[in-house]
PAZAPA-4460 file (N, C-alpha, C; in steps of 0.05 Angstrom, whole numbers, plus 32768, in hexadecimal, padded with zeros to 4 digits):
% residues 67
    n_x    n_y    n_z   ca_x   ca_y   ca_z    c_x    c_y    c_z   seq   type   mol
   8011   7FE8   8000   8000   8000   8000   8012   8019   8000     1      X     A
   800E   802E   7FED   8016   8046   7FE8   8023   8054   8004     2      X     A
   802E   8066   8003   802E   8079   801B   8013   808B   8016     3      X     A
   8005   809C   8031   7FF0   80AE   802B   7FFF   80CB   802D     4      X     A
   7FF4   80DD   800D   8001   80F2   8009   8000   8112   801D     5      X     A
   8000   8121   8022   8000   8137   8029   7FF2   8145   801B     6      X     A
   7FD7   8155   801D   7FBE   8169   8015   7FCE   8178   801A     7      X     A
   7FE3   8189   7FF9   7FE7   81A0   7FF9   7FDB   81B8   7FF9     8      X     A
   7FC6   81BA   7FF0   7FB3   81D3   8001   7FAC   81D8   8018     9      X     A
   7FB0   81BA   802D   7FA2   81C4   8043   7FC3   81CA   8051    10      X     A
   7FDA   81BE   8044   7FEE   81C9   8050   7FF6   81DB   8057    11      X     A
   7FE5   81F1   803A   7FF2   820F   8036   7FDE   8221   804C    12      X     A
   7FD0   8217   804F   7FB9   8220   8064   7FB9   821E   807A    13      X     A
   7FBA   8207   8082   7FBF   81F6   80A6   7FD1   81F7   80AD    14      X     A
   7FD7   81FB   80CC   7FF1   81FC   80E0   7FE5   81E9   80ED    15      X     A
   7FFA   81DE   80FF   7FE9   81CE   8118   8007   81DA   8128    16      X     A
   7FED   81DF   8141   8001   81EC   8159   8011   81DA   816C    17      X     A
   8021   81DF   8179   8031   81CD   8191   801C   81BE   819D    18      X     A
   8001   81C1   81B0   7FEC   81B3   81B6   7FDD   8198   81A5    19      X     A
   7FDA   819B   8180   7FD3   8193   8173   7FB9   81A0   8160    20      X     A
   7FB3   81BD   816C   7F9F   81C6   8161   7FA8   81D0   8146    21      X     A
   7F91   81D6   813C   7F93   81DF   8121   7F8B   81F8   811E    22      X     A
   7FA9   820B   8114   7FA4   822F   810F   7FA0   822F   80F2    23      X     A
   7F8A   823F   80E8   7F88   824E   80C5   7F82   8266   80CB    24      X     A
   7F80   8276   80B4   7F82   8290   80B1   7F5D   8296   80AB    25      X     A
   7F55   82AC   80B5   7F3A   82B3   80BC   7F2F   82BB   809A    26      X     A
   7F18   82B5   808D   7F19   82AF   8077   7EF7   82CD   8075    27      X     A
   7F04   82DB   8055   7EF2   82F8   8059   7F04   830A   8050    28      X     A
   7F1F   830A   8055   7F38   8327   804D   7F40   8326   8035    29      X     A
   7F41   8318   802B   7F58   831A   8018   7F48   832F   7FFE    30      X     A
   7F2D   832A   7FFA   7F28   833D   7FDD   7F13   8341   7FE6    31      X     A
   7F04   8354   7FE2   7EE6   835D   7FE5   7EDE   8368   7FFE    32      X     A
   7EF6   8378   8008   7EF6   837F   802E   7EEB   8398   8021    33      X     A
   7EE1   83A9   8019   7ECF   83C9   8011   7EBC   83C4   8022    34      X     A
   7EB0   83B7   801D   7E99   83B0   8027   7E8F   83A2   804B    35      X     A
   7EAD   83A3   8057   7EAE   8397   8069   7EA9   83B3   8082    36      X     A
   7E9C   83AB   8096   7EA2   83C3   80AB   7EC2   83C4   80BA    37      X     A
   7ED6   83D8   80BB   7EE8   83D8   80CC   7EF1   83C8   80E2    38      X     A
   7ED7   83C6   80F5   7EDC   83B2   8101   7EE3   839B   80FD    39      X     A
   7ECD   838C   80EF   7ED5   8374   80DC   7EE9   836D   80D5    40      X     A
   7EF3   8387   80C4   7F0C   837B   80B9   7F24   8375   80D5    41      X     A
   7F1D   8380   80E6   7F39   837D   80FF   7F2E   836B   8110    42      X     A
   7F18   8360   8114   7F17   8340   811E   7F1E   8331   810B    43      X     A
   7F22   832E   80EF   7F27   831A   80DD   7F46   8312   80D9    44      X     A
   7F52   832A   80E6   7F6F   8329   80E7   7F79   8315   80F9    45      X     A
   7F94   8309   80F3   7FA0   82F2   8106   7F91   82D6   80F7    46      X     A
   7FA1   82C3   810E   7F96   82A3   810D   7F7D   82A1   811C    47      X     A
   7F6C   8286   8118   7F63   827B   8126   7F5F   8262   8131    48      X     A
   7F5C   824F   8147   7F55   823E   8145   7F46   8229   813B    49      X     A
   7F4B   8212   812A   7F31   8207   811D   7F28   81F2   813B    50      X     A
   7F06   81EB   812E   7EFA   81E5   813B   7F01   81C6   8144    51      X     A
   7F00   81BE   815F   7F10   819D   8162   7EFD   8186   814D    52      X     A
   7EDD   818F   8145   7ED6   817E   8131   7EE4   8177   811E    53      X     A
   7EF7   8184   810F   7EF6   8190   80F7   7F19   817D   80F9    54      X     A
   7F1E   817B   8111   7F42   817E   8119   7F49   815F   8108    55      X     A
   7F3C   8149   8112   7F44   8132   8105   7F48   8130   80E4    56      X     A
   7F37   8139   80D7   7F32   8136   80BA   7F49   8146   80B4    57      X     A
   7F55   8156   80B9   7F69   816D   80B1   7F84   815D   80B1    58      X     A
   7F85   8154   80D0   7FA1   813D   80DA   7FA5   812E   80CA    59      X     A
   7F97   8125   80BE   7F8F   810C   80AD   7F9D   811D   808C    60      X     A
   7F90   8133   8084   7F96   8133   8074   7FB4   8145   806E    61      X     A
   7FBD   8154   808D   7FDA   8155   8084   7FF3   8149   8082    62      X     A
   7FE8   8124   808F   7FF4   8117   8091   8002   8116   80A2    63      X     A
   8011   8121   80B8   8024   8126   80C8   8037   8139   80BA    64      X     A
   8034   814D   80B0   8042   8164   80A1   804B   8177   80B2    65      X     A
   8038   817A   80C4   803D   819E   80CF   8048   8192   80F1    66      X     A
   804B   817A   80F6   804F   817C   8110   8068   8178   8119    67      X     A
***
């Protein structure tokens, strides 16, 4: 059986922290912020934590990459 590969998109996206959680970047900035209130745009700034549902399917798909 093959080795299982590494999800380069979710590589370029996903961190996993010293704990094992999973940091991405808050999604809304990059094009079409006119329309955003000020505020908005400065909570959207920084990382965030993803949600622990979400944590397995990700592990899985960076393979053991980021840790």
């Amino acid at each position: 059986m093959p080795k299982m590969k590494t999800h380069k998109g979710t590589k370029k996206r996903f961190r996993l922290t010293a704990k094992g959680h999973i940091k991405h970047r808050q999604c809304g900035t990059s094009h079409l912020a006119t329309r955003l209130t000020s505020k908005r745009t400065r909570n959207l700034r920084g990382t965030r934590v993803l949600a622990e549902v979400d944590e397995p399917m990700l592990i899985k798909a960076l393979n053991g990459y980021s840790y």
